[in-house]
C-alpha positions as CSV (number, residue, x, y, z in Angstrom):
1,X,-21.0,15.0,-50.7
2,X,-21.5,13.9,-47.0
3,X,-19.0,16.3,-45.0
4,X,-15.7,14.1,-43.2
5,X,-16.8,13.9,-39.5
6,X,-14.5,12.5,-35.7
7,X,-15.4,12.5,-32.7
8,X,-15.3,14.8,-29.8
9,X,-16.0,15.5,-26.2
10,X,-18.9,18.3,-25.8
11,X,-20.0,20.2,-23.2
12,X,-23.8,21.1,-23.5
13,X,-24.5,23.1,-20.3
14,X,-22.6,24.6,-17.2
15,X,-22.9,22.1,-14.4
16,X,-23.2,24.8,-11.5
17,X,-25.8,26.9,-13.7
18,X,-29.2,26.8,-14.6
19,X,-30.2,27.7,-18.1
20,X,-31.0,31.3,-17.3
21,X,-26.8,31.4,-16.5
22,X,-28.1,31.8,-12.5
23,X,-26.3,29.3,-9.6
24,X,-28.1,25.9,-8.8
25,X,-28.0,25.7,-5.5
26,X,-26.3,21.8,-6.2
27,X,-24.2,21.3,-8.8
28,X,-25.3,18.2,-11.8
29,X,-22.9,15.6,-11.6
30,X,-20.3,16.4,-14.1
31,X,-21.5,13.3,-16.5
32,X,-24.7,15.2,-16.9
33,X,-23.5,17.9,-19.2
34,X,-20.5,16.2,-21.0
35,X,-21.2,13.5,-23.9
36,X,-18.9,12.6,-26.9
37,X,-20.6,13.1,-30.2
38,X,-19.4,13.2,-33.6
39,X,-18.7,16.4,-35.0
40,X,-17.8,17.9,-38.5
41,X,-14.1,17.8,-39.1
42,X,-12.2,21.3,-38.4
43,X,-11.4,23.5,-41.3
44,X,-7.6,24.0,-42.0
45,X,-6.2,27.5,-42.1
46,X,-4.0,28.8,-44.1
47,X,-1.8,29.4,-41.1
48,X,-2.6,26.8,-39.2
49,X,-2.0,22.8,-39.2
50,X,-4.4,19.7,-38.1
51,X,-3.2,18.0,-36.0
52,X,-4.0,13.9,-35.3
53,X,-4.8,14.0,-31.5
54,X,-2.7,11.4,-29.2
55,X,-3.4,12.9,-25.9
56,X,-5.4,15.8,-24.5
57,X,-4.4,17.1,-20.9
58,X,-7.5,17.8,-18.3
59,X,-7.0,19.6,-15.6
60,X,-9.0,21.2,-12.4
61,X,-9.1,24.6,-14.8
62,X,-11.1,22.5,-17.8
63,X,-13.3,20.5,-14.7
64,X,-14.1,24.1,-13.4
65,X,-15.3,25.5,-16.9
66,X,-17.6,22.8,-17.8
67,X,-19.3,24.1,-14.4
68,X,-19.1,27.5,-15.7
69,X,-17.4,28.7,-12.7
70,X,-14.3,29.4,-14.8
71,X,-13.0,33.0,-15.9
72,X,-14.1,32.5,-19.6
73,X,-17.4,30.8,-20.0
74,X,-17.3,29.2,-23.7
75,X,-20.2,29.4,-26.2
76,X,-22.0,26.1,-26.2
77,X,-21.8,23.3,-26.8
78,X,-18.1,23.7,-26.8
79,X,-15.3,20.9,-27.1
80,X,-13.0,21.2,-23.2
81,X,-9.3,21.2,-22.9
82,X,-6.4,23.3,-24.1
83,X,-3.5,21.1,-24.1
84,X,-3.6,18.7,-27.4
85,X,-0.2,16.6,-28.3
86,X,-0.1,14.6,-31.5
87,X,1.5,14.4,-35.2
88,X,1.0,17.0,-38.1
89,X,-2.0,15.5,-40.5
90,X,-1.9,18.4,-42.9
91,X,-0.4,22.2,-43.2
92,X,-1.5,25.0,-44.3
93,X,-0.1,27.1,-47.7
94,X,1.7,29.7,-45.4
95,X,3.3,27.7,-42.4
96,X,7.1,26.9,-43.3
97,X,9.6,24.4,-43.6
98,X,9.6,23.9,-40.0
99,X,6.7,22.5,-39.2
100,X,6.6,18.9,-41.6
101,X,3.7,16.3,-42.0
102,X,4.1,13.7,-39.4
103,X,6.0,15.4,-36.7
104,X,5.3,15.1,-32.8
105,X,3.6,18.5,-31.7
106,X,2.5,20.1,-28.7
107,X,-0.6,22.5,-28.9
108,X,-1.8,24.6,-26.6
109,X,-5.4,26.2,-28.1
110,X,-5.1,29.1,-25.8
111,X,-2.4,30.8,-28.0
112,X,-4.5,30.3,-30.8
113,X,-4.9,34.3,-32.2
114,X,-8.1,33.0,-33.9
115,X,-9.7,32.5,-30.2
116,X,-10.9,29.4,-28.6
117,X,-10.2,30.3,-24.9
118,X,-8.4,27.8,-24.1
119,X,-11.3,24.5,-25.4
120,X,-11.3,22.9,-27.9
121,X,-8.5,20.0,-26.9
122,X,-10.5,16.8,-26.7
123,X,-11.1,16.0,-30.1
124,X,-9.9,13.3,-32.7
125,X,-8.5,16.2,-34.5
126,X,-7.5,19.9,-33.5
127,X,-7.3,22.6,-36.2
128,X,-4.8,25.2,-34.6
129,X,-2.5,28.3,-36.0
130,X,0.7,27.0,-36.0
131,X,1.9,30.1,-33.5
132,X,0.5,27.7,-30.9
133,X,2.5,24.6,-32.0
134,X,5.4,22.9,-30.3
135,X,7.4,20.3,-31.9
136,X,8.3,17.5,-28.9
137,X,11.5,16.2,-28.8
138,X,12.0,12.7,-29.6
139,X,13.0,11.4,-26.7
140,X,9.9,12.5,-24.9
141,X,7.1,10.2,-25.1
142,X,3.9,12.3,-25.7
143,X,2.1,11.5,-23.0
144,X,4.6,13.1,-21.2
145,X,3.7,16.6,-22.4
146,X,0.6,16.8,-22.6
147,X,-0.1,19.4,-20.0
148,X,2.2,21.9,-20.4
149,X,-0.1,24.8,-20.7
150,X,-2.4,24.0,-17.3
151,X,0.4,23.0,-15.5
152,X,4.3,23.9,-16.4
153,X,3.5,26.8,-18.5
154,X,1.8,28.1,-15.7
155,X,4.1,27.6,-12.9
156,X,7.4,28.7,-15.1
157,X,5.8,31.9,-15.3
158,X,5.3,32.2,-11.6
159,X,8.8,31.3,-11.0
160,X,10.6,32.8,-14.1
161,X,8.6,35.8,-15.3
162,X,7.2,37.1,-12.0
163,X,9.7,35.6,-9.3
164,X,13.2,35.5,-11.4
165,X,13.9,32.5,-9.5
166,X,17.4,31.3,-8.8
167,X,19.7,28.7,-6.6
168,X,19.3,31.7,-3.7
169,X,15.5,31.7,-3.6
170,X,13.2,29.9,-1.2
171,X,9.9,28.5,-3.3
172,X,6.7,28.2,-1.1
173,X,3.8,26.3,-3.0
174,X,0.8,25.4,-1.6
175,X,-1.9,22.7,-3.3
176,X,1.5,21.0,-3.7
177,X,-0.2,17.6,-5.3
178,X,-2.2,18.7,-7.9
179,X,-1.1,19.8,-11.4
180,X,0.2,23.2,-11.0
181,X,1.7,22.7,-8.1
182,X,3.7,19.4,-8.7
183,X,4.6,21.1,-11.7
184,X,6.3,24.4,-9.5
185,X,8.4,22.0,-6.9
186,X,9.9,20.1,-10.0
187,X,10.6,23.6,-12.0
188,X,11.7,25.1,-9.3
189,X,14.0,22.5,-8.3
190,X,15.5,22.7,-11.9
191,X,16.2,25.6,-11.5
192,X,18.1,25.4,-8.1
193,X,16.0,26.9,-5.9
194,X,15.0,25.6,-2.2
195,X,11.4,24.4,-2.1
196,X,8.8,24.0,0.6
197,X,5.6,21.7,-0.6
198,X,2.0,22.7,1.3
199,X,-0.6,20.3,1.3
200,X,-3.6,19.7,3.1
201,X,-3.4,16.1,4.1
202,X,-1.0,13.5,5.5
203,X,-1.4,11.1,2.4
204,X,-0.9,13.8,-0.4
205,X,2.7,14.1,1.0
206,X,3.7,11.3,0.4
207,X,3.7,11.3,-3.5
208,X,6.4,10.0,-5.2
209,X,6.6,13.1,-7.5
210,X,6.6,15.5,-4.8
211,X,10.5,15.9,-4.3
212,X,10.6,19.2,-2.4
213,X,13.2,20.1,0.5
214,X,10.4,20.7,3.1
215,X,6.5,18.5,2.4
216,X,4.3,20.4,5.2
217,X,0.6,20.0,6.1
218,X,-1.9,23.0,6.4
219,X,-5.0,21.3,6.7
220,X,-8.2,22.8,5.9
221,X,-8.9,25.2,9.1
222,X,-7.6,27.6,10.4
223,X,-6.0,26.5,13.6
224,X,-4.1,23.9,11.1
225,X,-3.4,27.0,8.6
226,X,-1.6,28.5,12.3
227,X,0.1,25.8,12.8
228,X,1.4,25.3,9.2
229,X,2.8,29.2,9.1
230,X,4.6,28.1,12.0
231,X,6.0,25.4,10.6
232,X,7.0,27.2,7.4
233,X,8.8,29.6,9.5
234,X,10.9,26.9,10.6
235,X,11.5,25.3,7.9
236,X,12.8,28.6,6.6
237,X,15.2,29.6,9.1
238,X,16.3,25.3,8.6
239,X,16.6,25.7,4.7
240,X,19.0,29.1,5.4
241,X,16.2,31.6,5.2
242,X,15.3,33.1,8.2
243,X,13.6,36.1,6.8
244,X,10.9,34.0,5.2
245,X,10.2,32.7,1.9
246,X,11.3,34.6,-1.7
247,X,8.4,33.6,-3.8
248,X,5.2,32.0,-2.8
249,X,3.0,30.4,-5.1
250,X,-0.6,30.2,-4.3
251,X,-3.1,28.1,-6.1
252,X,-5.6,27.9,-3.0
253,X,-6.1,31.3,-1.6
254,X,-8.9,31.2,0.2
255,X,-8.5,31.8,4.4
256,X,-4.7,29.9,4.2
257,X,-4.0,33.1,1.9
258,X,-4.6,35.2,5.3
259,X,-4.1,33.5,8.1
260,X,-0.2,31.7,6.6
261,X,1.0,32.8,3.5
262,X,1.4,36.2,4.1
263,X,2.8,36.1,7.4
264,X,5.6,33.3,5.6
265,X,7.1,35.8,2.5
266,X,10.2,38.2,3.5
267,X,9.8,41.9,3.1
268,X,9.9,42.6,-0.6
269,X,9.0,39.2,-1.3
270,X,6.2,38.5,-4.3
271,X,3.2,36.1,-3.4
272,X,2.2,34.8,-7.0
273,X,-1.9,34.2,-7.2
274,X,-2.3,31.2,-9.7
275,X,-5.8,29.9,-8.1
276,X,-8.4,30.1,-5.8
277,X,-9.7,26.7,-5.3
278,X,-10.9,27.2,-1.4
279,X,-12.4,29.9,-2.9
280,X,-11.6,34.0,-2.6
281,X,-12.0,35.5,0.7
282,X,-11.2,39.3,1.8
283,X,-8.2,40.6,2.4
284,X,-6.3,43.1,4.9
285,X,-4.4,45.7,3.1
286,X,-2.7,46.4,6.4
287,X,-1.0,42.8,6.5
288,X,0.7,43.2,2.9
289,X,1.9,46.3,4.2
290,X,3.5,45.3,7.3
291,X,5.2,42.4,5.1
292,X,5.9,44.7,2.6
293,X,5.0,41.9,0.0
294,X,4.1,42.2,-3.3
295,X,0.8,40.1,-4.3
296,X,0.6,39.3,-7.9
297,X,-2.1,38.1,-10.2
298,X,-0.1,35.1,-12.5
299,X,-1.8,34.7,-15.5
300,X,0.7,33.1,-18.3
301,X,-1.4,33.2,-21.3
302,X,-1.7,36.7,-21.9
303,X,1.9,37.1,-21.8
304,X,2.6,34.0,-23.9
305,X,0.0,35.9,-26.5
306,X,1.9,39.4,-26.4
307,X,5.5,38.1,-26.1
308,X,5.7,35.1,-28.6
309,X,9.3,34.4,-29.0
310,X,10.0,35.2,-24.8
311,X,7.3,32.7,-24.3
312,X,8.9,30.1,-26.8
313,X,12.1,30.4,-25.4
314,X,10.5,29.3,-22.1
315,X,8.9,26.3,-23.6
316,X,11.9,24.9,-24.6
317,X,13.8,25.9,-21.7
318,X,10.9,23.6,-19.9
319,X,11.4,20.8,-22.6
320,X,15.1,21.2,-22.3
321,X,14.9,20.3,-18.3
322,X,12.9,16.9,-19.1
323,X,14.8,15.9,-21.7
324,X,18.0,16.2,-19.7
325,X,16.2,14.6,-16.9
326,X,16.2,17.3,-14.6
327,X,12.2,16.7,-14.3
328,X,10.8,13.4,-14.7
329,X,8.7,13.6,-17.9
330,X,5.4,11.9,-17.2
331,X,1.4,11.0,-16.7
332,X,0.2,10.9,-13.5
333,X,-3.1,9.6,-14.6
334,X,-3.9,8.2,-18.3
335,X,-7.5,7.6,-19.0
336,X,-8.8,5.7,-22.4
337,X,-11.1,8.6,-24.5
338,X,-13.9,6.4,-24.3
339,X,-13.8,6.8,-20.7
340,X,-13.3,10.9,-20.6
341,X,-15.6,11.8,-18.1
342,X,-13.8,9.5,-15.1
343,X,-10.9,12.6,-15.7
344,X,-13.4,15.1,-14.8
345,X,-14.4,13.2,-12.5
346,X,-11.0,13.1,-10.4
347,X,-11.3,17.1,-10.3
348,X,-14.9,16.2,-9.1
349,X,-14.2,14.5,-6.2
350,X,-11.3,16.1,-5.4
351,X,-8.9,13.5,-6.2
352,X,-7.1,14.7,-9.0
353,X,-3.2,14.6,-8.7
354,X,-0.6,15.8,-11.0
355,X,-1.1,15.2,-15.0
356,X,-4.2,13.7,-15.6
357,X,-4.1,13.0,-19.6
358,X,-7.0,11.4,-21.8
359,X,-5.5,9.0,-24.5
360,X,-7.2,9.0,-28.2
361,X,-4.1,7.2,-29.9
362,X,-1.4,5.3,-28.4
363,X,1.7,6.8,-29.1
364,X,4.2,3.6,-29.3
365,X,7.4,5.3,-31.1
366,X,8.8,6.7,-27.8
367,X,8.7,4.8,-24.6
């Protein structure tokens, strides 16, 4: 009997790597190593469900480890993307009642305790334990959700796990426009927090989902990154912080880590590393001293793994906020699956901003 086969996205070779897993000194256009093929159906588990695929989120995280410049370097070929939304196609003998045939899910493959690292997202259907499933509320259209993991689920934990923010902090955020960091301002705005926005060009300030108290340019050298801890340092003492910011969220690193962001945290205050993507650059131990700052390393999926039900609570404290309209529940950037690789390509060129969502199926019962 000829096996049931869809089709999916597959990376065949890191981008920034030769075969022998060493650096090419140029990058292959990302094009090169992606292709969609068609692919045996998944297997259902007994704990798991299928899920129909609606929408996949891709984000600079996914772009990075089809170059196999990410943390966790997939076997290949392997399928990209962890955030998957759709409806239930089948379940498996020992999920429960709560999960029924047909109902709106969010997926994130990363929370999958049968492995995956995170890939896996961009096919026509997922096979996923159903510990990693999310039922979406109905007023949410799906598109809307689909990149919770790479982007909210990531920024809540800065903010809520690490930072304990409340309407008494100041939020700092740099790489302001892209996915993790839209996501922070409009989290931690929900939650009633002061937020300054850092981003590195006049034109990235001015999107309309960046709704922060302070937007404020650092440039990409480092007489701008002076200029910009300056200007945070007002803004502070303007917002009704004069000792600097409570939490700062850092999803660039690189010399702005240095030469602004630590000079911009009060004493005691916690500096949350989410990325590095102006790359990693030496640090002086004597500078977190002075501030007295804490520097931590945010990584949400480990905890999400280890503390199950904490980690569901804060996915539907994050639903609860868009639902209630206290963020705006969106897609930045929707792109047809047919034309998958022009996602990619955004984190390519260094254009991507906010949620950037491939579309298998139209979802059409929720506008």
């Amino acid at each position: 009997m000829k096996k049931a086969t869809m089709r999916a996205v597959r990376c065949h070779r890191f981008a920034a790597l030769d075969t022998n897993g060493k650096p090419l000194s140029t990058p292959l256009p990302i094009r090169q190593v992606l292709q969609l093929d068609e692919v045996e159906m998944p297997k259902l588990r007994n704990d798991g469900v299928l899920v129909s695929t609606h929408f996949a989120g891709i984000q600079y995280p996914d772009f990075l480890q089809a170059q196999g410049l990410y943390q966790i370097k997939p076997k290949l070929p392997y399928i990209p993307g962890m955030d998957v939304v759709g409806t239930v196609l089948e379940k498996g003998k020992d999920v429960d009642e709560t999960l029924k045939i047909g109902d709106r899910v969010y997926c994130n493959t990363a929370l999958c305790p049968h492995g995956g690292g995170g890939t896996g997202a961009l096919a026509e259907v997922v096979s996923i334990s159903s510990s990693a499933v999310f039922p979406v509320p109905d007023l949410l259209h799906l598109s809307s959700v689909a990149n919770l993991g790479r982007n909210y689920c990531a920024a809540y934990h800065s903010l809520k796990v690490i930072g304990n923010v409340g309407p008494n902090d100041l939020v700092l955020v740099d790489g302001a426009s892209g996915g993790v960091g839209m996501a922070t301002v409009e989290l931690a705005k929900a939650m009633g927090a002061k937020v300054i926005a850092g981003v590195s060009t006049q034109e990235k300030g001015t999107l309309p989902g960046l709704l922060a108290d302070k937007v404020l340019i650092y440039g990409r050298d480092r007489e701008s990154y002076k200029k910009f801890k300056e200007d945070v340092k007002a803004a502070a003492a303007d917002l009704g912080h004069p000792e600097g910011c409570s939490i700062i969220v850092d999803v660039v690193n690189g010399d702005l880590f240095q030469d602004a962001l630590v000079s911009c945290i009060k004493p005691l205050g916690k500096i949350c590393l989410v990325g590095f993507v102006a790359g990693q650059k030496p640090v002086k131990p004597g500078l977190i001293l002075i501030k007295e700052a804490m520097v931590v390393g945010s990584l949400w999926g480990r905890y999400a793994r280890q503390n199950p039900n904490l980690h569901r609570i804060n996915m539907n404290e994050i639903l609860s906020y868009m639902v209630e309209g206290s963020i705006e529940p969106r897609a930045d950037n929707i792109i047809m699956f047919e034309d998958y690789v022009k996602a990619f390509e955004l984190f390519e060129s260094n254009s991507g901003r906010g949620n950037t969502v491939i579309c298998l199926k139209s979802d059409t019962s929720k506008l």
